[in-house]
C-alpha positions as CSV (number, residue, x, y, z in Angstrom):
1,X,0.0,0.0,0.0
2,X,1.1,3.3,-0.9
3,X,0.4,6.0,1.7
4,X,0.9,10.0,1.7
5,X,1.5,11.3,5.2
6,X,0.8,14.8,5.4
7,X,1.7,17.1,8.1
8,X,-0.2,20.7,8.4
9,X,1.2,24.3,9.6
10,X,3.2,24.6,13.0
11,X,4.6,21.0,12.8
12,X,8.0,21.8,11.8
13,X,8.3,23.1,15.1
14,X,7.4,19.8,16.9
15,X,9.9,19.4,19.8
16,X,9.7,23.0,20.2
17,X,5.9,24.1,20.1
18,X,4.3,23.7,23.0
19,X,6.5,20.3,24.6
20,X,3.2,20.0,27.2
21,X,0.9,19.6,24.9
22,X,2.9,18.1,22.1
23,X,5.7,16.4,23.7
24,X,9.3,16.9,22.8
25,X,9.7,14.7,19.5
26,X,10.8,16.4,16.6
27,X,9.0,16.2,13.0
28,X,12.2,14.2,11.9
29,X,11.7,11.9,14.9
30,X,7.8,11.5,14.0
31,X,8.9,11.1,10.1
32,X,11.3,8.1,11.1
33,X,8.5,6.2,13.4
34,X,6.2,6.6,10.3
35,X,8.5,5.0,7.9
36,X,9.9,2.1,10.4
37,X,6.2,1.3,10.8
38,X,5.5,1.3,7.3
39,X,8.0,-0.8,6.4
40,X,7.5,-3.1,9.1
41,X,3.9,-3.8,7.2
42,X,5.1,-3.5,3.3
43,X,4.1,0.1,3.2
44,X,4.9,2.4,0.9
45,X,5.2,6.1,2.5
46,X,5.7,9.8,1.5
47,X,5.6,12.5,3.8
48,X,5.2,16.3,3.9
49,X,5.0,19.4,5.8
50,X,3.6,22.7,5.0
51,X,2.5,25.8,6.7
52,X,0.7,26.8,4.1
53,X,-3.4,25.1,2.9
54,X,-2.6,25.6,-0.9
55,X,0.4,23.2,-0.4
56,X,-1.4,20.7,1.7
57,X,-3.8,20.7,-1.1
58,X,-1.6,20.1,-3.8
59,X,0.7,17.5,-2.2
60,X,-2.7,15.7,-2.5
61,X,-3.4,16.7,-6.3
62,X,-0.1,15.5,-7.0
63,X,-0.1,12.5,-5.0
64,X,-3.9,11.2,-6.1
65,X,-2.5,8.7,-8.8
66,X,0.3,7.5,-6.3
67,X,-1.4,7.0,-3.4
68,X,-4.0,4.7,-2.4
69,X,-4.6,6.0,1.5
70,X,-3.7,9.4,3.1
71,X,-3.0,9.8,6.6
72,X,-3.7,13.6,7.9
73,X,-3.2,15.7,10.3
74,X,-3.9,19.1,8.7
75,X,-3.1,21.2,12.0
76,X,-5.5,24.3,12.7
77,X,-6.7,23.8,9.3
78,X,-8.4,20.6,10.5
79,X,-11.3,23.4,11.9
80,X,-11.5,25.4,9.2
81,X,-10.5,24.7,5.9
82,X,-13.2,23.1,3.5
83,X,-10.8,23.7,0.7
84,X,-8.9,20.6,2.4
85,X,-12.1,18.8,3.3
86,X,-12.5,19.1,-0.7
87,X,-9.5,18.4,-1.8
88,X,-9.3,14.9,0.2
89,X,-13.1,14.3,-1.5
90,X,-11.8,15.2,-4.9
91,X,-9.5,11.9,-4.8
92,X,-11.4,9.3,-3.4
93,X,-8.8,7.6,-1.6
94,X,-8.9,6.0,2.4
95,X,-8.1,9.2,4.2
96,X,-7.2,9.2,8.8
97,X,-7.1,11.9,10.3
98,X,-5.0,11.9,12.9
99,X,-4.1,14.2,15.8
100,X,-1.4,14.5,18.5
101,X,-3.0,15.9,21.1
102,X,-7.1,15.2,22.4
103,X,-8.7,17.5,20.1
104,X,-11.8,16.8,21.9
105,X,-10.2,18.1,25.5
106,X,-9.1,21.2,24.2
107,X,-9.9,24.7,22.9
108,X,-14.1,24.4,22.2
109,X,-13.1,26.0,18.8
110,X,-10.5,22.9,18.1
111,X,-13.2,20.0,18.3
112,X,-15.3,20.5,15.2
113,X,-13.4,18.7,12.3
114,X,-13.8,20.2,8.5
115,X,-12.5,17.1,7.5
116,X,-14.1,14.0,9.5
117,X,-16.5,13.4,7.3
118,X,-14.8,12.2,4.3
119,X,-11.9,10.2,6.5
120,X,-13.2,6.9,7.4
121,X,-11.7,7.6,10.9
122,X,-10.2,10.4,13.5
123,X,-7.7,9.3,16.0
124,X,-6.2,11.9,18.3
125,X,-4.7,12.1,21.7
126,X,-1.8,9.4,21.5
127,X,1.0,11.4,20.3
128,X,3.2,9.6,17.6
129,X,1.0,6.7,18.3
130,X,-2.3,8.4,16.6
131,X,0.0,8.3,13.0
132,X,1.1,4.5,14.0
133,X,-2.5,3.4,15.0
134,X,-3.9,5.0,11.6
135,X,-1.2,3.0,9.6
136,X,-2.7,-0.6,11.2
137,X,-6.1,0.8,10.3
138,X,-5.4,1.1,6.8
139,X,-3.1,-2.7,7.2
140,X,-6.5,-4.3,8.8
């Protein structure tokens, strides 16, 4: 299986951000997880990182005849960008979104999803282990 991995704004400073709520890996550290896992089940795996929504969006535009599952976690623009919510639609492919932190336990503004409804699944809370966890989904 072939699997895009994309990683929304403010990730890049994983390790740095906000250690309480994010915990001290880095984006490098998360990136290597990702891949051991992948490999560890025959996956195939790209990631990225933008700050920026028209980037997320055409990473998966690019992507759409490569891929055949995306695993998200679009940042902030989880809660407000339709144009991602779209864009994931648009290519009809297994989307997770996934979270670090309990979206759910945080900010009231941070617990409506955009996206949900066209990824057949959210997992948040559990750190690196929400992108690991999404990764057996899509093996099971």
């Amino acid at each position: 299986m072939k699997v895009l991995v994309l990683h929304g704004p403010n990730l890049n400073l994983l390790g740095e951000r906000q250690p309480e709520i994010y915990g001290t890996m880095t984006l490098a550290d998360l990136d290597g997880l990702v891949l051991e896992k992948a490999a560890s089940l025959g996956f195939e795996v790209r990631t990225f990182q933008s700050n920026h929504e028209g980037a997320l969006i055409d990473r998966i535009h690019e992507e759409r005849r490569w891929m055949d599952a995306l695993v998200i976690n679009a940042g902030a623009y989880t809660h407000t960008s339709y144009a991602i919510r779209d864009a994931i639609a648009a290519v009809a492919v297994r989307a997770i979104e996934v979270h670090l932190s309990d979206i759910h336990a945080r900010e009231p503004w941070r617990r409506e999803s955009r996206i949900a409804e066209v990824c057949e699944a959210q997992i948040v809370g559990k750190g690196a282990g929400s992108y690991l966890e999404a990764l057996d989904l899509l093996a099971g």
